[in-house]
Structure formats: structure tokens, C-alpha cells
C-alpha positions as a LaTeX table, in Angstrom:
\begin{tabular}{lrrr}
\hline
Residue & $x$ (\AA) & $y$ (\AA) & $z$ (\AA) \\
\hline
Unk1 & 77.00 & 73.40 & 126.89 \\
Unk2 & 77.85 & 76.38 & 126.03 \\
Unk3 & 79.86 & 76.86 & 122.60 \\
Unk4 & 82.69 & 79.13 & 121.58 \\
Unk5 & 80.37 & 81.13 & 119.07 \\
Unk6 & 77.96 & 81.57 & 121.89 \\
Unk7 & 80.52 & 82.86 & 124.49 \\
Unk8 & 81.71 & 85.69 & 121.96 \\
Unk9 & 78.49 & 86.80 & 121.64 \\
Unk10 & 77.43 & 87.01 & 125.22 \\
Unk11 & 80.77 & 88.57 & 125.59 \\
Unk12 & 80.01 & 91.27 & 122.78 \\
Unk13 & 76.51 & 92.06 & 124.23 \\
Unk14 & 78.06 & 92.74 & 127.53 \\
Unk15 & 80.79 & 94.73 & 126.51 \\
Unk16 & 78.55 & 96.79 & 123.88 \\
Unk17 & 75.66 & 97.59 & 126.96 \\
Unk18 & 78.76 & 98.59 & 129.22 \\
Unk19 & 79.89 & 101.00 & 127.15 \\
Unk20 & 76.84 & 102.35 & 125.56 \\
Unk21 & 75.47 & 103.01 & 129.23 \\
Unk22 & 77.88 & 105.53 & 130.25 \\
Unk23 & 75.90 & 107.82 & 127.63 \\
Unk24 & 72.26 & 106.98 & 128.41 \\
Unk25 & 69.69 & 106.12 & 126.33 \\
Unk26 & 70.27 & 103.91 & 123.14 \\
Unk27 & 68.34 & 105.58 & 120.77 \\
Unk28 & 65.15 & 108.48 & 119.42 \\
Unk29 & 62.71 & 107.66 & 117.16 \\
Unk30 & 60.27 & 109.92 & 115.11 \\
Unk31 & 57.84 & 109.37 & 112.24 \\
Unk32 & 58.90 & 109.68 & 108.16 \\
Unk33 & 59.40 & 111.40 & 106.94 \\
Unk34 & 62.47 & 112.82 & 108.68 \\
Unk35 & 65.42 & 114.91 & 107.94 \\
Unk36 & 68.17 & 114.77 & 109.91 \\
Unk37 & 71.71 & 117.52 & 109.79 \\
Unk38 & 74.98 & 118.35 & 111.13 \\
Unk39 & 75.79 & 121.42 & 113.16 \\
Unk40 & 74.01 & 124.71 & 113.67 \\
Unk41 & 73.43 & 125.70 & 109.77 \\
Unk42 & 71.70 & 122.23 & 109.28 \\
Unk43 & 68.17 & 123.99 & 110.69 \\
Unk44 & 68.24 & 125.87 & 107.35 \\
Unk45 & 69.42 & 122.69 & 105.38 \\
Unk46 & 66.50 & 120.66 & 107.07 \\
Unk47 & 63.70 & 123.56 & 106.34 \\
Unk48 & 64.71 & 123.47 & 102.92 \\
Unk49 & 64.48 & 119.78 & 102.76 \\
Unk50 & 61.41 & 119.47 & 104.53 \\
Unk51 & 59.54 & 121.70 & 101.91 \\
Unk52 & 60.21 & 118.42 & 99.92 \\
Unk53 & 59.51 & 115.79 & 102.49 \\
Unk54 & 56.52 & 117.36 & 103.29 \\
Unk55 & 55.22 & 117.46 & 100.52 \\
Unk56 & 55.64 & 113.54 & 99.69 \\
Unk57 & 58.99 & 114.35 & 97.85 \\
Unk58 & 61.91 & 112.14 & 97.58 \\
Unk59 & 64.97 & 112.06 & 100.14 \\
Unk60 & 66.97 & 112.13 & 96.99 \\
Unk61 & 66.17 & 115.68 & 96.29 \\
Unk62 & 65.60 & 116.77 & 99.90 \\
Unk63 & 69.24 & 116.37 & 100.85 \\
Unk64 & 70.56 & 118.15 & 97.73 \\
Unk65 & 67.86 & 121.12 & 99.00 \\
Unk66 & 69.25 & 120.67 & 101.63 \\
Unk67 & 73.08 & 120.80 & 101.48 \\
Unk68 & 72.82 & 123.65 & 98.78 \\
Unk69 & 71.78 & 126.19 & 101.38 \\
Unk70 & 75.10 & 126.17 & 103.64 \\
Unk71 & 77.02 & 126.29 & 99.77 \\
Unk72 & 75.23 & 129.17 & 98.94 \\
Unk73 & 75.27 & 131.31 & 102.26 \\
Unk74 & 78.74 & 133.50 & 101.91 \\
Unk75 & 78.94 & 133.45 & 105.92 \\
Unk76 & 79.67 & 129.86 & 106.00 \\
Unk77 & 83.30 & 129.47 & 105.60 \\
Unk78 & 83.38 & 125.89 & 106.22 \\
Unk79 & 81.06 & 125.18 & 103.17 \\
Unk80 & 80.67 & 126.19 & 99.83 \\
Unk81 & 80.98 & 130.09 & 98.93 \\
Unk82 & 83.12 & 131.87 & 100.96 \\
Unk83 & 84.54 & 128.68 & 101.72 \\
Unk84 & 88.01 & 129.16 & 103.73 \\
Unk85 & 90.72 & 128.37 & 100.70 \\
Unk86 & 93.47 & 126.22 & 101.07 \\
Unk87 & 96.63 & 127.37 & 101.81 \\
Unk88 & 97.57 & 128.71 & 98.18 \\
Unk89 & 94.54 & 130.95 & 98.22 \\
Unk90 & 92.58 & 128.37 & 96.32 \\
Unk91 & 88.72 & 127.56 & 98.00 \\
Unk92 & 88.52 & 124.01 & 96.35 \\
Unk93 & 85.13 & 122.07 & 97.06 \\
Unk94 & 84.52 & 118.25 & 98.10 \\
Unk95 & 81.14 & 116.72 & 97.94 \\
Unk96 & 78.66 & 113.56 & 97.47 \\
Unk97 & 75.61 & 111.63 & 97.40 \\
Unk98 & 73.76 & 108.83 & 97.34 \\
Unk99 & 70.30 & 107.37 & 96.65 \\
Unk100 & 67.92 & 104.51 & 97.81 \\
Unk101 & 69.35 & 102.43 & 94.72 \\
Unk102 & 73.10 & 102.80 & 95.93 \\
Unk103 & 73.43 & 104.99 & 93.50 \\
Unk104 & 76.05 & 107.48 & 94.16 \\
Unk105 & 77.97 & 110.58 & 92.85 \\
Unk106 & 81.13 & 112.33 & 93.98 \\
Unk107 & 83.42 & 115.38 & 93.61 \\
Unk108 & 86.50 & 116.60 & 94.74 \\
Unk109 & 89.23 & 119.49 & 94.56 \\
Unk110 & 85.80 & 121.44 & 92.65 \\
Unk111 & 87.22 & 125.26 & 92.10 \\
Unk112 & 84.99 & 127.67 & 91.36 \\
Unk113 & 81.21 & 126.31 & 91.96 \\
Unk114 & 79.15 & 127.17 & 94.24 \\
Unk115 & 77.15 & 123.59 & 94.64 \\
Unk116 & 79.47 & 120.83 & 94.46 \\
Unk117 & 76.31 & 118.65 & 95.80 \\
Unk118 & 74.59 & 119.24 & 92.79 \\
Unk119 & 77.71 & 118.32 & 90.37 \\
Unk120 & 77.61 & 115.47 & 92.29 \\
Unk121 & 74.23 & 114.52 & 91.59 \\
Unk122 & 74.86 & 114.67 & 87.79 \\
Unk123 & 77.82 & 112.73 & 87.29 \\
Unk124 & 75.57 & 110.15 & 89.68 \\
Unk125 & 72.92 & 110.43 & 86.89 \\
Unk126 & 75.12 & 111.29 & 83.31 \\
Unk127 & 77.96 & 109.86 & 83.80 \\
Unk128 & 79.07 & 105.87 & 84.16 \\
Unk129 & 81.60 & 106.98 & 86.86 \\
Unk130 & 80.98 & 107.85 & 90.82 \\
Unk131 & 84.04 & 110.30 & 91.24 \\
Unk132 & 85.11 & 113.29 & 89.43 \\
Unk133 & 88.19 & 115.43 & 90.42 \\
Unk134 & 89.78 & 118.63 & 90.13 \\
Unk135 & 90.35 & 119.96 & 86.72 \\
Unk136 & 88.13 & 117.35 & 85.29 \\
Unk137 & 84.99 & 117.66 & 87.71 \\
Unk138 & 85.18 & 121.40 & 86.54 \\
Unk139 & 85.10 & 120.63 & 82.83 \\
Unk140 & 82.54 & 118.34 & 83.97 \\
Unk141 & 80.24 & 121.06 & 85.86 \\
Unk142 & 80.49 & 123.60 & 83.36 \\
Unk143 & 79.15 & 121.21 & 79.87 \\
Unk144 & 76.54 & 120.54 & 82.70 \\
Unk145 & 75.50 & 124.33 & 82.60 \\
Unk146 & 76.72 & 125.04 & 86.11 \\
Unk147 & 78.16 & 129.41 & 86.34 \\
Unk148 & 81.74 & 129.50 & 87.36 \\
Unk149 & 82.46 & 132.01 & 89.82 \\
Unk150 & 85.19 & 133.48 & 92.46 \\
Unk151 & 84.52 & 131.30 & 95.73 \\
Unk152 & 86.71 & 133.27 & 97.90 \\
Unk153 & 84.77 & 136.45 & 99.69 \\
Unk154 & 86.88 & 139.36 & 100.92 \\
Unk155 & 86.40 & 137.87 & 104.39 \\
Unk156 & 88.17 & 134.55 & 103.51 \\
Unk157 & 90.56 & 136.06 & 101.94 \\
Unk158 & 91.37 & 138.44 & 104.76 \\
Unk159 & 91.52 & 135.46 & 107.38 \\
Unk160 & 93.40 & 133.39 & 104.60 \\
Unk161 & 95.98 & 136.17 & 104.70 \\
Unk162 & 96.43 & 136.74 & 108.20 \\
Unk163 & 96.82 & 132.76 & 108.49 \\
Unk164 & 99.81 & 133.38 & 106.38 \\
Unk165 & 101.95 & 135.22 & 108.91 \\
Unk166 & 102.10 & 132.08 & 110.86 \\
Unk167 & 101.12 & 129.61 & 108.69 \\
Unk168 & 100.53 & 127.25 & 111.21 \\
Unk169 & 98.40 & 124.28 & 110.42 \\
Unk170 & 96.85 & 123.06 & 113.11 \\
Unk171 & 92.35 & 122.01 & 113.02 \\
Unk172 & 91.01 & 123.18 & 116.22 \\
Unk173 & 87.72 & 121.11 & 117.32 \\
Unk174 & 84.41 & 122.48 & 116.98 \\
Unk175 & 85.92 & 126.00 & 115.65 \\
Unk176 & 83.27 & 128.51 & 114.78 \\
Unk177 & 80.75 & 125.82 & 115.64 \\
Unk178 & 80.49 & 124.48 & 112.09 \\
Unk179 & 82.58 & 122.03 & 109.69 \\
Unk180 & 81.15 & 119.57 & 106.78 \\
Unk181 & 77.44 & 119.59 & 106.42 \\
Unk182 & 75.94 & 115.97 & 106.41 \\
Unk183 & 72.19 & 115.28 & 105.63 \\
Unk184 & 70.38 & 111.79 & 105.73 \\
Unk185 & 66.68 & 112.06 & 105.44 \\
Unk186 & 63.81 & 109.16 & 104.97 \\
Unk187 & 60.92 & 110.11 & 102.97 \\
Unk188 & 57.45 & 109.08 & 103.45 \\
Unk189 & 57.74 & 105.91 & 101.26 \\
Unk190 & 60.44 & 104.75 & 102.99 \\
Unk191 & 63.12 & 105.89 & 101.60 \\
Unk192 & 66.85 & 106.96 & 102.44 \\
Unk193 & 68.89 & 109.42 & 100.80 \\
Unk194 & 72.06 & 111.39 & 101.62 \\
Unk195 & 74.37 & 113.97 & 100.56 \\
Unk196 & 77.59 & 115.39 & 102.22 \\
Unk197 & 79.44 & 118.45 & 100.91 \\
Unk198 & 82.49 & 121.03 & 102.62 \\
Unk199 & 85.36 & 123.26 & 101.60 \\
Unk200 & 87.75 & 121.29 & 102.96 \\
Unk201 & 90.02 & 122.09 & 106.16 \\
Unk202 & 91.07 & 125.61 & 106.43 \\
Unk203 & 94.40 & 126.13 & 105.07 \\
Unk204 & 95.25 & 122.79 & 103.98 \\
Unk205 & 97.67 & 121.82 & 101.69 \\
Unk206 & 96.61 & 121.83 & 97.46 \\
Unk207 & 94.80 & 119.14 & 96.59 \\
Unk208 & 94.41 & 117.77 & 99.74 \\
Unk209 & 90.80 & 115.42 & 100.28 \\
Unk210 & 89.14 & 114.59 & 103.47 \\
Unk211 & 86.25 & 112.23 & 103.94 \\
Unk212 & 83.54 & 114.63 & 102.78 \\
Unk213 & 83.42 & 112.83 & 99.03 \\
Unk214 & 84.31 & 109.94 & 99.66 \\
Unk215 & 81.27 & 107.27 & 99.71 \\
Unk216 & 81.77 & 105.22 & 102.78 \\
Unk217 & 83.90 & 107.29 & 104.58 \\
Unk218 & 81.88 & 110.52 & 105.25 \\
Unk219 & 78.36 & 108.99 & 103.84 \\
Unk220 & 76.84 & 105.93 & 103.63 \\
Unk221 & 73.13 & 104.79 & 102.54 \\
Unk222 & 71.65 & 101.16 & 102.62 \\
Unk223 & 68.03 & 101.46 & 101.87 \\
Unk224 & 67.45 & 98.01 & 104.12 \\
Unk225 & 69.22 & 99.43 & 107.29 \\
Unk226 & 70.12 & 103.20 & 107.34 \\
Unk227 & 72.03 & 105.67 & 106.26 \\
Unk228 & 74.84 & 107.60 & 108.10 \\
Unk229 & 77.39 & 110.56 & 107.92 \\
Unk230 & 80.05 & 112.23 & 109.56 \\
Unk231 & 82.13 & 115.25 & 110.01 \\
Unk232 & 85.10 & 116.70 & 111.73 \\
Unk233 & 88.97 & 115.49 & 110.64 \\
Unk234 & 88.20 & 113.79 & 107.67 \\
Unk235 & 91.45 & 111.69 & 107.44 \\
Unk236 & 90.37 & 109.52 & 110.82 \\
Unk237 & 86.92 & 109.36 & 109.55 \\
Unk238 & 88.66 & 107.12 & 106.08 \\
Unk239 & 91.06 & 105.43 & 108.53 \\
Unk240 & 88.05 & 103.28 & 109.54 \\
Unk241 & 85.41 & 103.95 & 106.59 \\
Unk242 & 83.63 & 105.24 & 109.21 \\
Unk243 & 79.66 & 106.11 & 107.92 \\
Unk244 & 80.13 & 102.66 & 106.33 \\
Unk245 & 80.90 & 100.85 & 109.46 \\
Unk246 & 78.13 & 102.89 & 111.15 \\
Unk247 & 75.51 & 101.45 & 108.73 \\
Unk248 & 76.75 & 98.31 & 109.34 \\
Unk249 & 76.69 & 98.42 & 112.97 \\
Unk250 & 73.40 & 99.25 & 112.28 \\
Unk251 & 73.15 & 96.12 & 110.36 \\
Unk252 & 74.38 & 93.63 & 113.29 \\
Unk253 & 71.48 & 95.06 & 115.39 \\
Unk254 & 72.58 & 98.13 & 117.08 \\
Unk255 & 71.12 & 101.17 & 117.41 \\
Unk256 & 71.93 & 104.40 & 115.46 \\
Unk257 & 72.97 & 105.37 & 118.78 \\
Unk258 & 75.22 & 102.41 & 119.65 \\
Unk259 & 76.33 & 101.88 & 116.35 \\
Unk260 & 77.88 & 106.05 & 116.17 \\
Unk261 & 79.25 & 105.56 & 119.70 \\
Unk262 & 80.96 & 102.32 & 118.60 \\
Unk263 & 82.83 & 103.93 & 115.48 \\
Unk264 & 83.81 & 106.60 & 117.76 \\
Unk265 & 86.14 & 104.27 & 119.95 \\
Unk266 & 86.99 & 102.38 & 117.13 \\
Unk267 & 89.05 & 105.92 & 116.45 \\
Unk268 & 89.67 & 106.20 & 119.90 \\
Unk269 & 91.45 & 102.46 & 119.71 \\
Unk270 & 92.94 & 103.46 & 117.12 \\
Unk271 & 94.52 & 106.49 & 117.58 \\
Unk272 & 94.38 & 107.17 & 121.27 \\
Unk273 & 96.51 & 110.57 & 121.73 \\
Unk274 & 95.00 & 112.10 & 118.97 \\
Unk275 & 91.57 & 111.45 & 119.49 \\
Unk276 & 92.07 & 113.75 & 122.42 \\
Unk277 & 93.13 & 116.89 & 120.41 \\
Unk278 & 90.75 & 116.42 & 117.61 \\
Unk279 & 86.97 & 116.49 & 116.40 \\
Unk280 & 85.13 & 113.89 & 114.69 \\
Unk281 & 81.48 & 113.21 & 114.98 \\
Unk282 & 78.70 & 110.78 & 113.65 \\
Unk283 & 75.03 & 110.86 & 112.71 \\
Unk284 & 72.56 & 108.30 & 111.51 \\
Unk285 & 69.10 & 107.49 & 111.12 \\
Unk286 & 68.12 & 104.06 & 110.47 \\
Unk287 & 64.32 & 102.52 & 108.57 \\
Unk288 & 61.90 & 102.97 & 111.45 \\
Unk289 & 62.66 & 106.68 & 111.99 \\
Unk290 & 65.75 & 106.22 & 114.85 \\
Unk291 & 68.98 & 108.39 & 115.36 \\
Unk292 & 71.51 & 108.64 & 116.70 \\
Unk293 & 74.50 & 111.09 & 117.01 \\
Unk294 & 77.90 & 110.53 & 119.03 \\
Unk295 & 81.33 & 112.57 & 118.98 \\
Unk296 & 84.83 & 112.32 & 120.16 \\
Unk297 & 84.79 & 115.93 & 122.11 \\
Unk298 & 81.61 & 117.83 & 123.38 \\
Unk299 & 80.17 & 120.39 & 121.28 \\
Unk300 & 78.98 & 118.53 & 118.13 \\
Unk301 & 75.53 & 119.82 & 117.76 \\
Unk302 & 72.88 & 118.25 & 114.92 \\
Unk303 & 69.49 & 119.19 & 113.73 \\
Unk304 & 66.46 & 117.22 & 113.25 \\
Unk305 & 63.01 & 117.66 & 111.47 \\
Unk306 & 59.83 & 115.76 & 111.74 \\
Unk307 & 56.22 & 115.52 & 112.24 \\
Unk308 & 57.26 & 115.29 & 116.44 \\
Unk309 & 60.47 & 117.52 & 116.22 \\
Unk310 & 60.00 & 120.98 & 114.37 \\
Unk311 & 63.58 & 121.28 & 113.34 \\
Unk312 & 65.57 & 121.34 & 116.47 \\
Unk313 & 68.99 & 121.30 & 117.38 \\
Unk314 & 70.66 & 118.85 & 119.81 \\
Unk315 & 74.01 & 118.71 & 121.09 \\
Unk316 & 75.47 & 115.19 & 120.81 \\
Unk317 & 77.04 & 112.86 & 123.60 \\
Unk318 & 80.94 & 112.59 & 123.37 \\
Unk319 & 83.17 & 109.76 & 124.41 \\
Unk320 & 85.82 & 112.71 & 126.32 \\
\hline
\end{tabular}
């Protein structure tokens, strides 16, 4: 006989391998340590990690490597220095992470440093809070030792300025290739890390805060199952507490594959016109070395870095 608990399950297997088959294959798998990254720039956020995983290092302090090179390169304008600014002028910095322990550390609205990941990290380790903010955070940064200094290049501040004869606010997907930098890596013990760290969206309005801080939403680590990340239009990615649910898709027994292309149509579901004008994309990497990448629109590309794969760059799978 077959019981009501039973039927919903067959009935969620069957509807979970229908829809992850229109994309191919559930999942990759490589050796630990690996380092996984979003978009283009994540090859140099991997190398830099991997001089740490290599080396028997922990994930921990790979991923901060890691997410401090796209902060520090000026030619990034989606991260870090020369960060596009908001649209007051202001570049204003979001960023976390999080350890094997659940530990975790956040900032937001951050003016004037150029690693936000790494004021994260200390007010994870000196401080009995997770988030800082704004005016605070900075006070924060700076008894911490960190330099202040002018985030916004000439060549933000040119585009920032020709943005103003319009002022039109409207995120195009995939722009320039590059958005919010997200890093997961597992180290040789066995051990997951992450760290997740932007300038925001281009022109936004002051004080304005996406996903990219925000534990759960844009980063998630559970040293039993995974660890995941996102990036793209941060407010849909907190609409569903997206890396979260990832990780815990993870947790029922899917894939890192399955369980990214499932939080994509959960946005989908939930917001069906807009998910058709917009960007938002998902990468995780669970215990044995699997990942997994999915995105609402092509053109979401990710690296990876391992024993097998010497730092390449994929293009993930999209649901349009």
C-alpha cells in the first residue's frame, strides 16, 4: 500500500530528474583540495588561493586570498577599488565570510577600504557581532589598522558622471562579464570555507545592500554538506535566502548541480517576468569535491582549481 508520505516523494524524485535533465549531467567532482570562483576574475582569485591550498593551508584563509585580488585590481569596477559608486558618487563596499565552525563575519555600506573581505574576517574573530555597517564598520576597520583611501578611480568617476545625464537605473545581465566575486574552497582536511565581497550595483541608491553580506543569502557554509554562493541581483537572491537553500538542497540529497538549478526556479516561480530581464547565478561545492553552477540567463561563467582542473573557466547552464 502505498502511503501519502511515499507518493510525495516519488512525486518529488520525478519532478526533480525531469527538470534537472533538460541541462545534462547532475554533477563534477574533483579531488581536495579545491577552489572554486565566480566569473572571469575568479582565475586570479583561485591562483591566489591555491598558493594556500596547496600548500595544506586552510580554506579559511584561501578565500580571503582569494577575494582580495578582484578588491585590489583598479580595473574591476564591480569589486573593490575602482568599484563603480553609487549614485551620489560614493563607492561603498559589501562583503562576508564564513568558516568550517559557522563562524561568520560581515560588512556593509564600507567607504573607503580597499578589502572589505578582510574587515570582515576581523569582526568574525574580535568582535561578538557578525555584521558591521556603514559609519560604524569604518570606525571598526580603521582601530583594526586597515589605510583609508579614495575608492573611486578617474575611470569610475568618468562613467559615474556620464550615468548622470540619464540617470537611468536599470542592471543589465552579465554587463562587462563580471559582478560579485564568490569563493567556496575545501582544503585538504576537509574543510569548507567561503567569502563573498562586491561594490554593490552600479549607481544604486545610498545605502542601498544586496545579498553580497548577507550570510545566507549570497554565502552559505555547512562543514557536513557544502558550501554555496551566488551573484547577480542581489535583492532576488534574499527573496529566497538563496546560498542557504542551496546548501540545504544539498542537504536533502541533491547534487550541487540539482540543488543550484532548483533555487534558480524557485526565483523563476517566484518572480516569473523578471527573471527574464535579470541575472542571478549560483555556485556550490559540496564534501566529496562536487559542483555545481546554474544561472537564470546564459553567460554566467565560474572558475575552478584542483589537482584535475588547473584553474579553468566554465560557462554555466541557464534555465532561459
Amino acid at each position: 500500500m502505498t502511503t501519502r508520505r511515499k507518493f510525495i516523494q516519488v512525486g518529488a524524485l520525478a519532478s526533480l530528474a525531469s527538470f534537472t535533465k533538460a541541462w545534462g549531467k547532475p554533477t563534477s567532482k574533483v579531488s581536495k583540495p579545491v577552489v572554486i570562483s565566480t566569473w572571469n576574475f575568479g582565475v586570479g582569485a583561485n591562483a591566489e588561493a591555491w598558493k594556500i591550498l596547496a600548500n595544506n593551508g586552510r580554506a579559511l584563509d584561501a578565500v580571503e586570498a582569494g577575494a582580495r585580488v578582484p578588491e585590489g585590481d583598479p580595473k574591476e569596477s564591480s569589486v573593490g577599488l575602482g568599484g563603480l559608486p553609487d549614485r551620489d558618487g560614493r563607492v561603498t563596499l559589501d562583503s562576508c565570510i564564513m568558516d568550517e565552525f559557522a563562524n561568520c563575519g560581515a560588512v556593509a555600506c564600507l567607504e573607503h577600504i580597499v578589502h572589505p573581505v578582510s574587515v570582515a574576517r576581523k569582526v568574525m574573530e574580535k568582535t561578538p557581532h557578525v555584521f558591521l555597517v556603514g559609519e560604524g564598520a569604518l570606525k571598526f576597520a580603521l582601530e583594526q589598522g586597515f589605510k583609508k583611501e579614495k575608492l573611486l578611480t578617474k575611470e569610475s568617476e568618468k562613467a559615474w558622471k556620464e550615468w548622470l545625464k540619464t540617470s537611468q537605473y536599470k542592471p543589465v545581465a552579465n554587463i562587462e562579464n563580471h559582478d560579485t566575486i564568490g569563493i567556496v574552497a575545501l582544503d585538504a582536511k576537509q574543510n569548507l570555507s567561503g567569502a563573498c565581497t562586491t561594490s554593490g550595483m552600479a549607481y544604486k541608491m545610498h545605502g542601498r545592500v544586496g545579498d553580497s553580506p548577507i550570510i545566507g543569502a549570497a554565502l552559505f557554509v555547512d562543514n557536513e554538506i557544502g558550501a554555496a554562493t551566488s551573484t547577480g541581483v542581489g535583492e532576488e537572491v534574499i527573496r529566497i535566502v538563496g546560498s542557504h537553500l542551496v546548501v540545504e538542497l544539498m542537504r536533502q540529497g541533491n547534487s550541487p548541480q540539482q540543488a543550484c538549478e532548483l533555487a534558480v526556479a524557485r526565483i523563476v516561480k517566484n518572480q516569473p517576468q523578471k527573471s527574464r530581464e535579470i541575472q542571478v547565478g549560483f555556485l556550490a561545492l559540496n564534501k566529496n569535491g562536487e559542483f555545481g553552477a546554474f544561472a537564470l540567463q546564459k553567460g554566467f561563467t565560474y572558475a575552478v582549481y584542483s589537482n584535475e582542473v588547473p584553474n579553468k573557466i566554465f560557462e554555466a547552464k541557464s534555465y532561459y
